[in-house]
Every structure is written in structure tokens, then in C-alpha cells.
C-alpha positions as CSV (number, residue, x, y, z in Angstrom):
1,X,-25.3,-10.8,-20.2
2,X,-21.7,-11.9,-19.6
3,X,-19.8,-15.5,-20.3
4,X,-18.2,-16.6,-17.0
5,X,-17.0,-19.6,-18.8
6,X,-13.9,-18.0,-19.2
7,X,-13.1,-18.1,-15.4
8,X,-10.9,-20.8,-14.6
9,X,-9.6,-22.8,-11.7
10,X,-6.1,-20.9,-11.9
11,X,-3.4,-21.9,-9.4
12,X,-4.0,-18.5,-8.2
13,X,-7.6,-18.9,-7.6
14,X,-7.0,-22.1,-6.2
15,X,-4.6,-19.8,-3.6
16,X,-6.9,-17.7,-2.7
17,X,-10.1,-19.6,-2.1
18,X,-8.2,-22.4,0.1
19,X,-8.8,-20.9,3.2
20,X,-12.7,-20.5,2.2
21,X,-12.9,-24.5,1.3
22,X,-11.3,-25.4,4.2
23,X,-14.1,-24.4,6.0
24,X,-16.8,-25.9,4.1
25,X,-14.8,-29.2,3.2
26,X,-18.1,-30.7,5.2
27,X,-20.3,-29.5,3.1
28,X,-18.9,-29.0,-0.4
29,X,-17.4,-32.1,-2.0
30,X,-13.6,-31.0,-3.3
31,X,-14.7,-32.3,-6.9
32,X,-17.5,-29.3,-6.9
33,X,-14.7,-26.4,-5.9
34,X,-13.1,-26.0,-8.5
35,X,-16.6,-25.2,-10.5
36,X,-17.2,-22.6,-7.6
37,X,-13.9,-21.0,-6.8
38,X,-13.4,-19.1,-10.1
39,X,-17.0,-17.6,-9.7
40,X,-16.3,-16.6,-6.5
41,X,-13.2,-15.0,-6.7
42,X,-14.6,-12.7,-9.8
43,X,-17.7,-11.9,-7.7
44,X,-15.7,-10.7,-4.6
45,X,-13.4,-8.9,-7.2
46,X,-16.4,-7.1,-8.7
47,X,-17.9,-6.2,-4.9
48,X,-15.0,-4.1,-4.3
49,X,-15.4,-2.5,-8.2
50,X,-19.1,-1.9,-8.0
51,X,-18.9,-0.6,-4.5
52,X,-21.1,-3.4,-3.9
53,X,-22.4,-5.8,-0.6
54,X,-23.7,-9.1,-1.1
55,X,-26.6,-9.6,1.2
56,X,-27.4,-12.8,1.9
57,X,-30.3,-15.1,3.6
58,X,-30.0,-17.8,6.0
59,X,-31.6,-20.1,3.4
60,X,-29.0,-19.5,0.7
61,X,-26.3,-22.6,-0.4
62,X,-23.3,-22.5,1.4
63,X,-21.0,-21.8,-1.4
64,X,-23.1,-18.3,-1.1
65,X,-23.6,-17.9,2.2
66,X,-20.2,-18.7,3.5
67,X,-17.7,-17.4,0.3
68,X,-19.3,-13.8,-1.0
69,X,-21.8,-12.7,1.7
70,X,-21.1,-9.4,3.3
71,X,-24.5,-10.3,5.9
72,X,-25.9,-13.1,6.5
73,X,-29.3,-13.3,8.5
74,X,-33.0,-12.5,8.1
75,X,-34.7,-10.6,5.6
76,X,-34.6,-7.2,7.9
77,X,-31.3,-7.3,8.9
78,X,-30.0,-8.2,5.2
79,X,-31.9,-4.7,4.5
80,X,-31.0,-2.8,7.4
81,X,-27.5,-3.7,6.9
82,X,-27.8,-2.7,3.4
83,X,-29.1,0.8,4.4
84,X,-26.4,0.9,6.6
85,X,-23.7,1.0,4.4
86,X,-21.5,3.4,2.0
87,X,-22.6,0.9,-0.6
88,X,-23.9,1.9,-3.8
89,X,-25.4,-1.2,-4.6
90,X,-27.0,-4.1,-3.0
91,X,-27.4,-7.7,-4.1
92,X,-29.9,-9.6,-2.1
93,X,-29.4,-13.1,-2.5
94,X,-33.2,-14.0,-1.3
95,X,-36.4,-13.4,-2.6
96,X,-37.8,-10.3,-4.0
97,X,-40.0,-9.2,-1.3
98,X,-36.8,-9.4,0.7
99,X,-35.3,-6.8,-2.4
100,X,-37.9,-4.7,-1.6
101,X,-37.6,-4.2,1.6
102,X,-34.0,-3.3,0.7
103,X,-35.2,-0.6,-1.5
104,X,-37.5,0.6,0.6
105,X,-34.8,1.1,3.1
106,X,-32.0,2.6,0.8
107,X,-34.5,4.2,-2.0
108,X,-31.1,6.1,-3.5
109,X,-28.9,2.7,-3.7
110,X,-29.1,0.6,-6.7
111,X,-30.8,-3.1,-4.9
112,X,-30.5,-5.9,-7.3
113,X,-32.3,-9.0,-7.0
114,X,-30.2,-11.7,-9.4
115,X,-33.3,-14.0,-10.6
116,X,-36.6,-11.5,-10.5
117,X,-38.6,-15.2,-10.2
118,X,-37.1,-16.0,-7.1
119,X,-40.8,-15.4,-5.4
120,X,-42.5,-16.9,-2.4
121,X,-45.6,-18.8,-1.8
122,X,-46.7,-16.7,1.7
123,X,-46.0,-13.3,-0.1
124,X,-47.8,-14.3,-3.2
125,X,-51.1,-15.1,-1.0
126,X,-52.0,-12.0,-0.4
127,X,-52.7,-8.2,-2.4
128,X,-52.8,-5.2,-0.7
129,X,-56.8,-5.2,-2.2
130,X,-57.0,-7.9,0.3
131,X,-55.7,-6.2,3.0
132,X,-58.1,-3.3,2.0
133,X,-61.4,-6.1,2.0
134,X,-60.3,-7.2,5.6
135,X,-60.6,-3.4,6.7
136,X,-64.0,-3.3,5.6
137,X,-64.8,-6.7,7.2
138,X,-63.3,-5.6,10.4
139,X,-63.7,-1.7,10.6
140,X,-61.4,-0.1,13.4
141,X,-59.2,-3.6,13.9
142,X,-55.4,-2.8,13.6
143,X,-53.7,-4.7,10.9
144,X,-50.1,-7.0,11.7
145,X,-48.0,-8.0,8.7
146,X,-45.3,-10.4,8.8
147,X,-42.7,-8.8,6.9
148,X,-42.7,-11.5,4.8
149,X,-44.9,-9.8,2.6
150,X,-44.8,-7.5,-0.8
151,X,-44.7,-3.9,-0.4
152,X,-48.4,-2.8,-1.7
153,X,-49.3,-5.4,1.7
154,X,-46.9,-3.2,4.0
155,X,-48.3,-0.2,2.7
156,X,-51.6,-1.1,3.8
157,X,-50.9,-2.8,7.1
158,X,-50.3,-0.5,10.4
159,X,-47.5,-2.0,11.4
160,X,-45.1,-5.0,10.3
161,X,-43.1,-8.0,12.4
162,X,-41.3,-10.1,12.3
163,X,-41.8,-14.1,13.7
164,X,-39.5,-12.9,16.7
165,X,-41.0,-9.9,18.0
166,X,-44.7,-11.0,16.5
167,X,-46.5,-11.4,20.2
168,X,-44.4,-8.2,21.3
169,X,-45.9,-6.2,18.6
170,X,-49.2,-7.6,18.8
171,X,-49.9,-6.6,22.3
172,X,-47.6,-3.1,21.5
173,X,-51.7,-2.1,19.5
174,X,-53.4,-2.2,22.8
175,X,-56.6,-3.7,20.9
176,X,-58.7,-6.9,21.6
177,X,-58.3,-7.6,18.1
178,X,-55.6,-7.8,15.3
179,X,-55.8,-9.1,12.0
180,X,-52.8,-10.9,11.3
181,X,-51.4,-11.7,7.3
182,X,-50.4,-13.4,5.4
183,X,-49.0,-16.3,7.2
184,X,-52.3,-18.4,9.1
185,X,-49.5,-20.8,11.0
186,X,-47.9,-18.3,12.6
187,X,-51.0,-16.1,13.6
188,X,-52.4,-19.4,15.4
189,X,-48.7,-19.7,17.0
190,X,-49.1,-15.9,18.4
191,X,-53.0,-17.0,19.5
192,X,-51.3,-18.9,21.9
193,X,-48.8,-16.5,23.2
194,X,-51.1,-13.5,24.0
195,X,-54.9,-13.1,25.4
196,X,-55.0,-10.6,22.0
197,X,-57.7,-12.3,19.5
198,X,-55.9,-13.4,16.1
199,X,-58.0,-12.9,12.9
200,X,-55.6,-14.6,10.4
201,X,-55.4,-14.6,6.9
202,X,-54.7,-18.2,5.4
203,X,-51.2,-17.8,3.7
204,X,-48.3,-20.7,4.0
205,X,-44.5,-21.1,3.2
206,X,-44.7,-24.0,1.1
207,X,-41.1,-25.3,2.8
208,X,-42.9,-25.1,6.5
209,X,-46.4,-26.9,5.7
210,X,-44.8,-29.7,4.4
211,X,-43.6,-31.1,8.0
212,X,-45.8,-33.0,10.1
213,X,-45.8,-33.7,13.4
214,X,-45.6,-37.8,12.7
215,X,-42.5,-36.8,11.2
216,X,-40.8,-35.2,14.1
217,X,-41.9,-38.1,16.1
218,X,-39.9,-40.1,14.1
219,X,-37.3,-38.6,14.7
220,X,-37.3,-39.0,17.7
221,X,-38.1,-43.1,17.6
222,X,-34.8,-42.9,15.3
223,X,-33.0,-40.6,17.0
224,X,-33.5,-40.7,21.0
225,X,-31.3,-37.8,21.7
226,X,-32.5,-35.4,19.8
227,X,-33.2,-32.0,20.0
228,X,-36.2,-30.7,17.7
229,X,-35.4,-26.8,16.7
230,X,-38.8,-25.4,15.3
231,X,-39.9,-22.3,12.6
232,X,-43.2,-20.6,14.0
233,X,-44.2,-21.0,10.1
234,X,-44.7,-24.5,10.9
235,X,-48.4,-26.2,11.6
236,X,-50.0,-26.2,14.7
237,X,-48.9,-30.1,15.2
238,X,-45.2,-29.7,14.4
239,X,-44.9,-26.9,17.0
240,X,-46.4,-29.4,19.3
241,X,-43.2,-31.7,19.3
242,X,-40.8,-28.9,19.0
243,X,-38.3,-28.7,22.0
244,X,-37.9,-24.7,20.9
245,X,-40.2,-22.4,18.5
246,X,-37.8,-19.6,16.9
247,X,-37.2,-17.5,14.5
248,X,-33.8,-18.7,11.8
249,X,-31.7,-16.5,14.3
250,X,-33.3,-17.9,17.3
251,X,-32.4,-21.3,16.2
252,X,-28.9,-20.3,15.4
253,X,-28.5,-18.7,19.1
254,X,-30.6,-21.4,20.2
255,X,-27.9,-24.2,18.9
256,X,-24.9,-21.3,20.2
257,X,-26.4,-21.8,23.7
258,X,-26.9,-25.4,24.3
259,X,-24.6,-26.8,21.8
260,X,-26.8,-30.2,20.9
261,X,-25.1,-33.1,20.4
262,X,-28.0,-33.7,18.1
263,X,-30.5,-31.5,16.2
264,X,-33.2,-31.0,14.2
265,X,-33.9,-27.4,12.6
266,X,-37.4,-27.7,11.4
267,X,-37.0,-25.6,8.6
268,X,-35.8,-24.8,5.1
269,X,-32.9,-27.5,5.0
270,X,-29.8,-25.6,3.4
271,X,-29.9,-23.9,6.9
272,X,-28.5,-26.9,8.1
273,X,-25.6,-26.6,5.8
274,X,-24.9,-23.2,6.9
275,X,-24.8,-23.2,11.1
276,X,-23.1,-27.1,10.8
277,X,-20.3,-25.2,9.3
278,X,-20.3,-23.2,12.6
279,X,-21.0,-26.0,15.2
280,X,-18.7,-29.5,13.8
281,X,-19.6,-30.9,16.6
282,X,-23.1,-31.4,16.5
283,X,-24.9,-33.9,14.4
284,X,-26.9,-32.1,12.0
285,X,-30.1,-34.3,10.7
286,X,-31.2,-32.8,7.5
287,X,-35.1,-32.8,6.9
288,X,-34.8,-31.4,3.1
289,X,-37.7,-29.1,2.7
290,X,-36.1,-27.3,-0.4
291,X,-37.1,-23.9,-1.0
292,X,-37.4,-23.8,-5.2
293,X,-37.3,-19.9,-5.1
294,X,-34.6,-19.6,-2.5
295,X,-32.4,-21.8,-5.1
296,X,-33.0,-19.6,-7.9
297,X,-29.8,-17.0,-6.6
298,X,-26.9,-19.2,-7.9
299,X,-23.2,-17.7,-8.4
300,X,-23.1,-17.5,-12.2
301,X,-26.6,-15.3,-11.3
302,X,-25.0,-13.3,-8.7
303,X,-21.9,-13.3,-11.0
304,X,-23.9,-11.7,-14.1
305,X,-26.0,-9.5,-12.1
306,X,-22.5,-7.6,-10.7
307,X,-21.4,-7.5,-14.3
308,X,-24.5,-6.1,-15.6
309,X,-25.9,-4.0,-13.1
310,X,-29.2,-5.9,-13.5
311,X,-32.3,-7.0,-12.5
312,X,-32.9,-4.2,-10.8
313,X,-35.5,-3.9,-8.2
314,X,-38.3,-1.0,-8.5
315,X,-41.2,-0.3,-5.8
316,X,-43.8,2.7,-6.7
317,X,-42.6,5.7,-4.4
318,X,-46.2,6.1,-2.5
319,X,-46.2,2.4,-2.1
320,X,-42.6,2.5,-0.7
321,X,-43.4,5.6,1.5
322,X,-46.3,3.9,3.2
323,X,-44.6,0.5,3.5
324,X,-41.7,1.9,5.2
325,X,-44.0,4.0,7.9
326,X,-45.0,0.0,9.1
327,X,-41.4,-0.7,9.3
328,X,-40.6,2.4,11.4
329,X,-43.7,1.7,13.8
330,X,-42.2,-1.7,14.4
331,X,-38.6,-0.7,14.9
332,X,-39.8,1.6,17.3
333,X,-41.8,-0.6,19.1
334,X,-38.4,-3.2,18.7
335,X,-37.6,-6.3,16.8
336,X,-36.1,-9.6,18.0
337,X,-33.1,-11.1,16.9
338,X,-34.5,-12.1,13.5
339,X,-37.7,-13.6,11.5
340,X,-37.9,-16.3,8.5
């Protein structure tokens, strides 16, 4: 593993990550920059060595997301764009099922994953053996995954989505019945977009199931204005109060279009960090739902996983085949503008 203690906040460092601070000076306290800036200077140094991108997830810090990210987005897109490019290697700066869906893209490129226990509480509900159980409970009923999911679920689902494009590929089956995994929250959200019947599996974010919709209300007792801005991950309730249900890039094109003077994004709360940097002129208020594994990926990570080429992410090659054929049914049916 290497040292970055070395690094230090040069004057020419300090040159060349200005313009980067002066961006995030609302979000970053100065003191913390000069901790930062040496880290991320070497890391976009090493990018251009390692013919590397930095893919990196809506829910990331913003001394990630807005200083060494080569995409920024959903899960999908980070792999997409990662399939997309000469790269060699990709770091996702996420969670691993979101590294595996970057290898099961781009199966020849090197994917990296810089903490291998950045998890997730909704992947980690559900084995493909389940998967295989709720076959035999429901014989001939198509099976929906969330992409939000580990690979051995893809592989045994017929077809993925994504929260955007969930209904769309839903009713895309032509059946009376789906079964819908892992996440239950969102499978009763789609229940009440489509005449399709939803058998859902039980799964939950851990960031999403923590709001309430006596919190929102609050809100709005404390803030009349407001504008409420909604993950379909959320409980029945909170979606209730919600001025818009979206996906993390609906509610950034959501905020692009009406350009709140006030907002709540009902969701992981470093997002707030991140689109405030892009709209200064509205009044981000911060409900912070932290997402432990999403705060796992930290520079010094990213920095020693560049260095060292390492951890590297592996998924079994029959597993990965499979997985990718629900992929490919849902981009052909078409995807939305992005998912959790």
C-alpha cells in the first residue's frame, strides 16, 4: 500500500486546485483544502498514468464528486460510461454492486472498487437462491430487478431497471404479474403506476426507510415554501408528501427545470452538497440520511487503489454472461434518465 503523507500542500498544488475550490468554497471549509488538494492533484496525475477514469456516484462527497470524477451519475451510467471509453481501468467510487456492473460491462478493463466493504443494505437482501425459490413459488411469472442488485440476482432475473424506467419495463413483459426484487418500497411505488400486479420482495436502502412522512411535514410547518424532491426508495408515506418522485437524475433535472427557491431532496444527503454546487441560488435543506457504505470511497482510498492497482473487482464469467443478458433486455426496451 502507498504513504500519501508525503503529498503536501505545495504552492504549486495550491495553483492548480484554486480554480476547483473556488467552486466548492460553499461546501468545503478552506481549513479542510489544504488536507484534500495534495490527494487530488496526485490522483488526477495518476488517471492520466494508469489510463484510468474515475467513475463516480451522485452520493459521493463533494471533494470526490466535483475534483477527480470523470462521470458523475447513477450506477448505469457510471458503467456505461466506463464501457465506453479507451480506458484501461475503472475506479468506481460507489458500492460494489455498482463495480460489478462495470465489469460486467467492460469484462477486458481492469474495474476497481477502492474499499471492497463499501456494500449495500438492498443488494445484500437478496441471493440469487432466492430469486430461484420465487420462480418456484410463482411458476411462469417474469422476474424485474432493480439494478441495484449483485450479479448472481441479475443473472437470475429476466430483465433489470432502473427506478426511472421501472413502470416502463414493467408493462414492456406484457404479463398480469411481475415479481419485483429486491427493493419492496419501490415495487409498491410501481403498484401504483401500472394495472400490472407487483409481487415484491421485502428489501430496503437503509438511507430511504429512515424518512417519515411526519418529517416532511415538518418541513413544511418550518419551511412554507418548500419544495419536497422525493427517491421512489422511500416508504409509501413519504411519497405521499413529496411534490415529485424521481430517480437522483430526475431530481437533478427536476431542480434544473423549476429552479426552487427552496428544496428538499429526500434522499442520501451528500447529494445535497453536490447539485447546491450547481444551483447557489437555491436553499438547499439538508435531511442527513448518511449512507455508511457510500462513505467508505475516501481520496487517500481512491489515491492507494491508482497506485496499487487494487481491489480489484471479479464476477464468475457465466454469472456475468447471464447478468448482462437482463441488462441488454432493458436497454433495449430503454432506460430513463437515471436510477438510485
Amino acid at each position: 500500500m502507498t504513504d500519501s503523507s508525503h503529498l503536501a500542500f505545495t504552492p504549486e498544488v495550491e495553483a492548480a486546485t484554486r480554480p476547483l475550490y473556488e467552486r466548492l468554497r460553499d461546501v468545503i471549509p478552506e481549513v479542510e483544502w489544504p488536507v484534500h488538494a495534495p490527494l487530488i492533484a496526485r490522483i488526477n496525475e495518476l488517471k492520466q498514468e494508469r489510463n484510468a477514469v474515475l467513475v463516480v456516484h451522485n452520493y459521493q462527497v463533494p471533494e470526490i464528486f466535483h475534483t477527480v470524477a470523470d462521470y458523475t451519475g447513477d450506477s448505469l451510467g457510471m458503467a456505461q460510461y466506463g464501457a465506453d471509453t479507451d480506458a484501461d481501468v475503472i475506479v468506481v467510487c460507489g458500492v460494489r454492486f455498482m463495480a460489478e456492473t462495470a465489469k460486467i460491462l467492460s469484462p477486458e478493463k481492469t474495474v476497481l472498487l477502492p474499499d471492497m466493504d463499501a456494500g449495500c443494505s438492498l443488494a445484500a437482501s437478496i441471493t440469487g437462491e432466492d430469486v430461484r425459490k420465487l420462480r418456484e413459488q410463482y411458476p411462469g411469472v417474469p422476474v424485474v430487478t432493480y439494478v441495484n442488485a449483485y450479479a448472481d440476482v441479475r443473472a437470475e432475473a429476466d430483465i433489470c431497471c432502473t427506478s426511472a424506467n421501472a413502470v416502463q419495463v414493467v408493462e414492456s413483459l406484457g404479463s398480469d404479474r411481475v415479481i419485483f426484487v429486491p427493493d419492496g418500497y419501490l415495487g409498491r411505488y410501481v403498484a401504483t403506476q401500472t394495472d400490472v400486479e407487483i409481487i415484491y420482495w421485502e428489501g430496503a436502502c437503509e438511507v430511504h426507510e429512515r424518512f417519515t412522512g411526519e418529517e416532511l411535514r415538518n418541513y413544511r410547518s418550518d419551511y412554507p415554501d418548500i419544495e419536497i424532491i422525493a427517491h421512489p426508495e422511500c416508504p409509501p408515506d413519504v411519497l405521499a408528501e413529496a411534490d415529485f418522485v424521481g430517480s437522483t437524475s430526475g431530481m437533478i433535472k427536476h431542480v434544473a427545470e423549476r429552479h426552487p427557491e427552496r428544496v428538499v431532496l429526500v434522499t442520501e444527503c451528500t447529494m445535497s452538497d453536490n447539485v447546491a454546487v450547481e444551483f447557489p441560488d437555491t436553499d438547499f435543506v439538508r435531511p442527513c440520511n448518511l449512507c455508511p457504505h457510500m462513505k467508505r470511497i475516501s481520496l487517500p482510498k481512491i489515491l492507494r487503489s491508482l497506485e496499487n492497482l487494487e481491489p480489484e473487482i471479479h464476477v464468475d464469467p457465466d454469472i456475468a454472461a447471464r447478468a448482462r443478458l437482463s441488462l441488454e433486455r432493458m436497454l433495449a426496451v430503454g432506460r430513463g434518465p437515471g436510477q438510485g
